[in-house]
ROLUM-604705 format. One record per residue (C-alpha): x, y, z; residue in one letter. Coordinates in steps of 0.5 Angstrom, whole numbers, plus 2048, in hexadecimal, padded with zeros to 3 digits. Layout:
! ROLUM-604705
XYZA ...
This chain:
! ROLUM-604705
7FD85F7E2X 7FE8587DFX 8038557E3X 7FE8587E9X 7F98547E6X 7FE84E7E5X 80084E7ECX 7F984D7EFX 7F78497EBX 7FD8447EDX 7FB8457F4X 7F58447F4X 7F783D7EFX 7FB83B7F5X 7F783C7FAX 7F18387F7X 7F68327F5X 7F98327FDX 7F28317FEX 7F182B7F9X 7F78287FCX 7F4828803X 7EE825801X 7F38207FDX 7F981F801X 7F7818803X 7FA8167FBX 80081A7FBX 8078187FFX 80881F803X 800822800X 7FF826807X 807829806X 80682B7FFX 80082E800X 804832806X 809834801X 8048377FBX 80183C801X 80983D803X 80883F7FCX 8028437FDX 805847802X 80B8487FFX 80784C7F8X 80384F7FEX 809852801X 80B8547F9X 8048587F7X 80185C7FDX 8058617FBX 8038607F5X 7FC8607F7X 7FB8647FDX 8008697FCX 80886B800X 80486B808X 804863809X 80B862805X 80E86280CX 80985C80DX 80B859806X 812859808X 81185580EX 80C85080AX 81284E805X 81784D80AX 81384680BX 815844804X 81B83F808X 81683C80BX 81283A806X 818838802X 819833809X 812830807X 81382F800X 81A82B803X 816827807X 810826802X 8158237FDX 81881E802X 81281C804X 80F81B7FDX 8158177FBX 816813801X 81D816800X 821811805X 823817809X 824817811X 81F81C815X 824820817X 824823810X 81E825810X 81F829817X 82582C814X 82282F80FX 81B832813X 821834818X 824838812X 81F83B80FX 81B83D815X 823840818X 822844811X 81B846813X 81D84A819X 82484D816X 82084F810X 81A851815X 81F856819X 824859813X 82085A80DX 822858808X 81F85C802X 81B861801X 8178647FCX 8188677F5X 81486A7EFX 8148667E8X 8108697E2X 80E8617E2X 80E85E7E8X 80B8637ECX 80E8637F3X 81485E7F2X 81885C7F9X 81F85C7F8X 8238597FCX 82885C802X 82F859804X 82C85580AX 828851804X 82D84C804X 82B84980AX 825847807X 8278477FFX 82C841802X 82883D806X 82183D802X 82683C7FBX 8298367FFX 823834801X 8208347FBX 8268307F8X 82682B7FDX 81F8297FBX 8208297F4X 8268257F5X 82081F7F8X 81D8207F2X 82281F7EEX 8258197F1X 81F8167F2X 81E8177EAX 8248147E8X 82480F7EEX 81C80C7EFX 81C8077F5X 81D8007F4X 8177FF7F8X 8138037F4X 80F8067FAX 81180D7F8X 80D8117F3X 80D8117ECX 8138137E8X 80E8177E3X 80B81B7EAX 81281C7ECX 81381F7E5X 80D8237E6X 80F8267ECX 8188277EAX 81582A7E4X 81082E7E7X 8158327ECX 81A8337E5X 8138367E3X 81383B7E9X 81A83C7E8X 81983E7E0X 8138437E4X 8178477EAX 81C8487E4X 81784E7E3X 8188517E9X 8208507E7X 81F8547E1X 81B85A7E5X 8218597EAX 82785A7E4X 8228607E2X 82385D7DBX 81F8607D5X 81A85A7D4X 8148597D8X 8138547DDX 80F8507D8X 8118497DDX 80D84B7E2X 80784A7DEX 8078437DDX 8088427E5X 8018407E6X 80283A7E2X 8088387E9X 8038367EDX 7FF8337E8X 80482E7E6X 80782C7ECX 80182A7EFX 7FE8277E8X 8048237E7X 8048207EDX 7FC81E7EEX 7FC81C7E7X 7FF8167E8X 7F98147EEX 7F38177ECX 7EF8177E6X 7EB81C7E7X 7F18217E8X 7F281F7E0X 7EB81F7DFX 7EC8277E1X 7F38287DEX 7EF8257D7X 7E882A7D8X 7ED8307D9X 7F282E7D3X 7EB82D7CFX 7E98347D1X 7EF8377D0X 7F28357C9X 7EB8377C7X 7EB83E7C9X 7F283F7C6X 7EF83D7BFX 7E98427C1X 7EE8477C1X 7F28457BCX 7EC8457B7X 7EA84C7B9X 7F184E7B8X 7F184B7B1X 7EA84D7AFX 7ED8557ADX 7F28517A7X 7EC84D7A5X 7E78517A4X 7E88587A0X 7E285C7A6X 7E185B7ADX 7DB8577B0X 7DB8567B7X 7D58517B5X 7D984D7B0X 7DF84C7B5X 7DB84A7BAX 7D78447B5X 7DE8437B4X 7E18427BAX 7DB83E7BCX 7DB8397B6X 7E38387B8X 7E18367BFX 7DD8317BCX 7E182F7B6X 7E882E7BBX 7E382B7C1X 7E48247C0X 7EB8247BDX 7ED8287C3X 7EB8237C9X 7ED81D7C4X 7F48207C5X 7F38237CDX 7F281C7CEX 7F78197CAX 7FC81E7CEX 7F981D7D4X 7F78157D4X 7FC8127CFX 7FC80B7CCX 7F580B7CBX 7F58057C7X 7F67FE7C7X 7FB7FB7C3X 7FC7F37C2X 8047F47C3X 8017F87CAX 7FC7F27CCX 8027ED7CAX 8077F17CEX 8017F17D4X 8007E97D5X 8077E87D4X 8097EC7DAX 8047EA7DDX 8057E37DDX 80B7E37E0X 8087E57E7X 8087DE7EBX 8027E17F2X 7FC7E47F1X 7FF7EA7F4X 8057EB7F0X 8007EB7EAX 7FD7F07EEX 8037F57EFX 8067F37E8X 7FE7F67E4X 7FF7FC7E9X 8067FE7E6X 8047FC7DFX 7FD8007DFX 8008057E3X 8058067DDX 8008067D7X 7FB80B7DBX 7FF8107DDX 7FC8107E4X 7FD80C7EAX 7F98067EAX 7F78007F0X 7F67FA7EDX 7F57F47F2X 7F47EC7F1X 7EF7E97F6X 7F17E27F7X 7EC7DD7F7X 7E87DC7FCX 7EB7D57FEX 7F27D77FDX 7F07DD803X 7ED7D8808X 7F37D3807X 7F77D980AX 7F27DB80EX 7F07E280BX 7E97E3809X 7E97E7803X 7E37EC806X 7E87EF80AX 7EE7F0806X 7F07F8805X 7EB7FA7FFX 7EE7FF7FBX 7ED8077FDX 7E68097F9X 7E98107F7X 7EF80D7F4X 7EF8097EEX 7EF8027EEX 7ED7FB7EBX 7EC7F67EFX 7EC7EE7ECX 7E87E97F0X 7E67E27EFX 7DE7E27ECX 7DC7DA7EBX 7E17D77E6X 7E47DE7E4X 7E87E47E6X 7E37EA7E5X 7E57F27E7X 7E27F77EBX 7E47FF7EAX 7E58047F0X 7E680B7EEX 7E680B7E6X 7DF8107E6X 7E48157E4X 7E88117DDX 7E78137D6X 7E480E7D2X 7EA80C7CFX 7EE80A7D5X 7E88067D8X 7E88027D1X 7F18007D3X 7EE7FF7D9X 7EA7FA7D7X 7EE7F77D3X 7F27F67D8X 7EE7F37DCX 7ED7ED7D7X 7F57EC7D7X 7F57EC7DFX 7EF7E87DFX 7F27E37DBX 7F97E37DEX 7F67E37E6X 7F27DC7E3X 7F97D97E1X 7FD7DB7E7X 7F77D87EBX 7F77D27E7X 7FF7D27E8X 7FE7D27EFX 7F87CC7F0X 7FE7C97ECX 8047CA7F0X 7FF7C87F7X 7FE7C27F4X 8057C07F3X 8067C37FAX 8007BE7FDX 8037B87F8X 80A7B97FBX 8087B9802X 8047B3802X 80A7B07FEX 80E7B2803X 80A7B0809X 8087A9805X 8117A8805X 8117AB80DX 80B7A680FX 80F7A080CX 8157A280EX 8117A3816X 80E79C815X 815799814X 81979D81AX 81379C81FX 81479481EX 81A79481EX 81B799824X 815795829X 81978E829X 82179282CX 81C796831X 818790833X 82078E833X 822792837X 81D79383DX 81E78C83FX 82678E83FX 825793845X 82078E848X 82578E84DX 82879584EX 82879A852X 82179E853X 8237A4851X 8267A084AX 81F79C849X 81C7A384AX 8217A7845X 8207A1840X 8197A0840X 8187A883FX 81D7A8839X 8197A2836X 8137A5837X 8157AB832X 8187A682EX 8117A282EX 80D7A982EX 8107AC828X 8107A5824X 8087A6825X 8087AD823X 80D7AD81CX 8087A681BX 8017AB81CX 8047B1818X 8077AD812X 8027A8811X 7FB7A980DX 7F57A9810X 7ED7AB80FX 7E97AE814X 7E27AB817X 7DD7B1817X 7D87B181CX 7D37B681FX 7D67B7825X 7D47BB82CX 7DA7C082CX 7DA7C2834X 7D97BA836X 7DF7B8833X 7E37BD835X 7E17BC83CX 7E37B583BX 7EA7B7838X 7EC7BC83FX 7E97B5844X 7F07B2841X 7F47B8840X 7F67BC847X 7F77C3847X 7F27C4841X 7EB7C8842X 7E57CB83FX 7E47D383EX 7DF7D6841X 7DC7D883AX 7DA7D1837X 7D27D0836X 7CE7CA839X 7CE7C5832X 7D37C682CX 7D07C1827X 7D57C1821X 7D27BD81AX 7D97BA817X 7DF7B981CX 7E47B381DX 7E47B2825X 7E97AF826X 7EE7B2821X 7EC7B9825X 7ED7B582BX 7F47B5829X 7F47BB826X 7F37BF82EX 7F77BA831X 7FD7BC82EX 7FB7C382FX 7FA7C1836X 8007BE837X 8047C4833X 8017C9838X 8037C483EX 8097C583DX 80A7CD83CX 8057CE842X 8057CA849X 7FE7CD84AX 7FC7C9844X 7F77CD83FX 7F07CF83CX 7EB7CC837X 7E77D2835X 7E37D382FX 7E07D8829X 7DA7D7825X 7D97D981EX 7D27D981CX 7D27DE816X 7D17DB810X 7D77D880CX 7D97DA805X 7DD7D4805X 7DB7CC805X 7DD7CB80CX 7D77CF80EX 7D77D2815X 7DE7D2819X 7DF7D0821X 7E67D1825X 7E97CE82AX 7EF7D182EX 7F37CE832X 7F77D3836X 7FD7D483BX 8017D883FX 8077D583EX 80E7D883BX 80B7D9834X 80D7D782DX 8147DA82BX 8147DE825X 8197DA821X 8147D4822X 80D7D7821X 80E7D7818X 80F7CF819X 80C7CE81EX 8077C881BX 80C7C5817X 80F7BE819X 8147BE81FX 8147C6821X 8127C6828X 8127CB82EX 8147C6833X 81A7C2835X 8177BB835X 8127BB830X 8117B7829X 8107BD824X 80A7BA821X 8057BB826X 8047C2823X 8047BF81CX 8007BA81DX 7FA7BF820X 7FA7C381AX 7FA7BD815X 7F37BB818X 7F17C3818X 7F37C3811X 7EF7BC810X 7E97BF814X 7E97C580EX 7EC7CA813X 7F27CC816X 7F67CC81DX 7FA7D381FX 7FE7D6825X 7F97DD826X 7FA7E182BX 7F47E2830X 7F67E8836X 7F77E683CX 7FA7DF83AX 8017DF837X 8017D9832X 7FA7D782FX 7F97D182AX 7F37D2826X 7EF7CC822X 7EA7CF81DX 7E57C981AX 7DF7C9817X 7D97C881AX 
């Protein structure tokens, strides 16, 4: 009777945890296969108890539903690889779903057991000699998964992307578990004088294959496990009290056991879910070697997301559950890059998270998921968060730093370039004046090969002259579609989009350095595209979070051959061109004077046109 109520207990426990894995498969590598694989396991303890339960009539249908036991053992293969991230070929895992399903049908056809009676167990199924089909392939089944996992504990990804070495270790310990279990239907097989007392701690397999994987990325799967611990130490000290009270008191009294019992609950209550929680949640206090440790990990991070991964890991660790925590970038650092921090990936908000972000002058978190943490581990967490926030300051400030240096290099090498410019454009004009009146006299096509090359001397020295020097911007309001249209009358080949509006007033903008700026773009699709391009523009009224206020766009677009991909990362550094007789430079000087308007130039992509050069500005 025992074992009959053991065993329903344990189907129904597996059946109610595949479910809880379904609704959180999305937090688990491989949730929707484990969840397959405990209802492989609920068939597998239904084929053993409906003739216990029904009696010997659906024996026949018993044998026909443990005949699915390679099968489930193909699942569990393929559960563990998936879980692990094993760098196994998918060839593999058909393999095994090949031979389990071969076992199935062989074990469908021969039946390779029967039933027996045992004065334990009840109706036992002993296996046939045609069992050694399926007992080798769900043993080797079996084995090939618990070798992944093994490898994997030994062995964790470099990368770490695959799980977490104490959820590989709940998951191999859980199937030594289940093993320990099955060795109670071994010692019924061996009819060995001795009850079958492992298969009583079978409920617990499930529980603890499906705990120790969840514990690691859902809180409130601790919050659970602690309540039933609480539950649980506490009824065991009710039955204890009630099996000491007869060496306590001389006489029975059901009334005085049960005061007993109740002010042993209540006196047992607090120390109880102190120790539940120390066992569930440990290192609950911080200490200052701790937050020592903390800052000096920490401060080794040289980006905002480094710092990000390496308070993860370090959090993580110190909980004992997987934890997100990001570091926003400021939002100054997100529009240098052009990234808006508003639409950066947020965190899950059913998992975990601490995210970091800029407020005014000091970095401030923000919790995602923590409803279900004790106090304690929201207390470290805090703590935490202090170490990080003063860490994500020193890196910021670090950064700001190692921009300046870069600024203050780049303005000292230009300051070097623009003199050494200088020096080369006086002392190249004199030999090229030289040397066209020396073929003043020659042939045609001479003159004309010369004055071309002499040109691109002269254009080049014109160009490195305006990049290397230092210049300032005349702002004025200017009318957008005007000027454009006065670029394009000395520009052929280049037009309007249909899309641009009758007036474009812009508050603060130098015309002439604009001028430049589209000229060379112009210039640049001319000779990509004899069909010349296309001027169109993008307005941007939301308003701005950052000083520059609304945005405008203009790209300038081609049908040309397109930007070669060994070219597009370097594209607006000097002397990287995409055409045979260009200078390098006109690119670069574009995004100089974008950059000096406040904004940014980039190649973007604009279907149907191959190549499109976007001028962003603020308006």
């Amino acid at each position: 009777m025992l074992l009959r109520v053991t065993m329903g207990l344990a189907l129904a426990e597996t059946l109610l945890l595949a479910g809880v894995l379904l609704a959180w498969a999305d937090r688990v590598a491989g949730g929707r296969l484990l969840a397959a694989f405990l209802v492989a396991i609920a068939v597998w303890i239904s084929g053993n108890e409906l003739p216990n339960w029904f009696g010997p009539g659906v024996e026949p249908f018993s044998l026909h539903v443990l005949a699915t036991a390679p099968l489930a053992a193909a699942v569990f293969f393929h559960f563990c690889v998936v879980f692990c991230r094993a760098p196994l070929r998918r060839g593999w895992i058909t393999a095994a779903y090949v031979l389990g399903g071969v076992a199935v049908l062989a074990s469908q056809v021969l039946r390779p057991a029967h039933f027996v009676d045992h004065p334990d167990v009840g109706r036992l199924a002993v296996a046939e000699p045609a069992a050694v089909i399926t007992s080798l392939s769900w043993v080797v089944l079996g084995l090939g998964g618990v070798g992944v996992l093994l490898r994997t504990l030994m062995r964790p990804p470099i990368d770490g992307r695959g799980p977490a070495r104490g959820q590989v270790a709940a998951v191999t310990a859980s199937c030594l578990w289940g093993l320990v279990c099955l060795g109670g239907y071994a010692i019924a097989l061996m009819r060995w004088p001795v009850y079958p007392f492992p298969l009583l701690a079978f409920p617990l397999y499930p529980l603890m294959l499906v705990y120790g994987i969840l514990r690691y990325g859902v809180f409130v799967a601790n919050a659970w496990a602690g309540k039933a611990l609480v539950w649980t130490l506490l009824l065991a000290s009710g039955i204890a009290i009630v099996g000491l009270m007869p060496l306590v008191l001389p006489f029975e009294s059901r009334w005085l056991s049960g005061l007993a019992v109740a002010a042993g609950c209540l006196a047992l209550n607090g120390p109880v879910r102190r120790f539940v929680q120390r066992l569930i949640y440990p290192g609950g206090e911080v200490s200052a070697q701790d937050l020592g440790r903390w800052r000096e990990t920490l401060q080794a991070a040289g980006s905002l997301d480094r710092l990000g991964a390496e308070a993860s890991a370090l959090l993580s660790r110190r909980l004992g559950t997987s934890v997100t925590v990001i570091v926003e970038e400021g939002v100054e650092q997100g529009m240098e890059e052009g990234v808006e921090t508003a639409d950066r990936a947020l965190p899950s908000t059913d998992r975990p998270a601490l995210t970091m972000h800029r407020d005014g002058v000091s970095w401030t978190p923000r919790w995602t998921a923590w409803e279900a943490a004790p106090p304690g581990q929201r207390h470290v967490a805090e703590l935490f968060a202090t170490v990080l926030a003063d860490a994500a300051l020193r890196v910021e400030q670090a950064q700001q730093a190692a921009a300046r240096e870069r600024d203050r290099q780049v303005q000292a090498r230009l300051a070097e370039l623009g003199a050494l410019a200088a020096t080369v454009a006086h002392d190249i004009r004199n030999p090229l004046n030289i040397i066209g009146m020396a073929v003043a006299m020659a042939p045609t096509e001479t003159r004309q090969e010369v004055g071309a090359q002499v040109a691109r001397i002269a254009h080049l020295t014109s160009d490195l002259l305006d990049y290397a020097k230092p210049w300032r911007l005349q702002r004025e309001r200017v009318e957008l579609r005007s000027l454009i249209e006065g670029v394009i009358r000395r520009q052929p080949g280049a037009r309007l989009s249909a899309a641009w509006p009758g007036e474009v007033w812009v508050e603060s903008l130098d015309p002439r350095r604009l001028e430049q700026a589209l000229i060379n773009l112009i210039e640049n699709a001319r000779g990509a595209s004899a069909a010349g391009c296309e001027i169109d523009i993008e307005l941007d009224d939301k308003p701005a979070t950052g000083p520059g206020g609304a945005l405008l766009r203009l790209h300038v677009c081609d049908d040309g051959a397109g930007v070669p991909q060994e070219l597009r990362e370097r594209l607006f550094e000097p002397f990287a061109s995409r055409s045979p007789g260009g200078t390098g430079l006109g690119l670069a000087i574009v995004a100089r004077i974008a950059e000096a308007h406040g904004g940014r130039a980039a190649l973007t992509s604009r279907p149907p046109w191959t190549t499109c050069f976007t001028l962003e500005l603020p308006r």
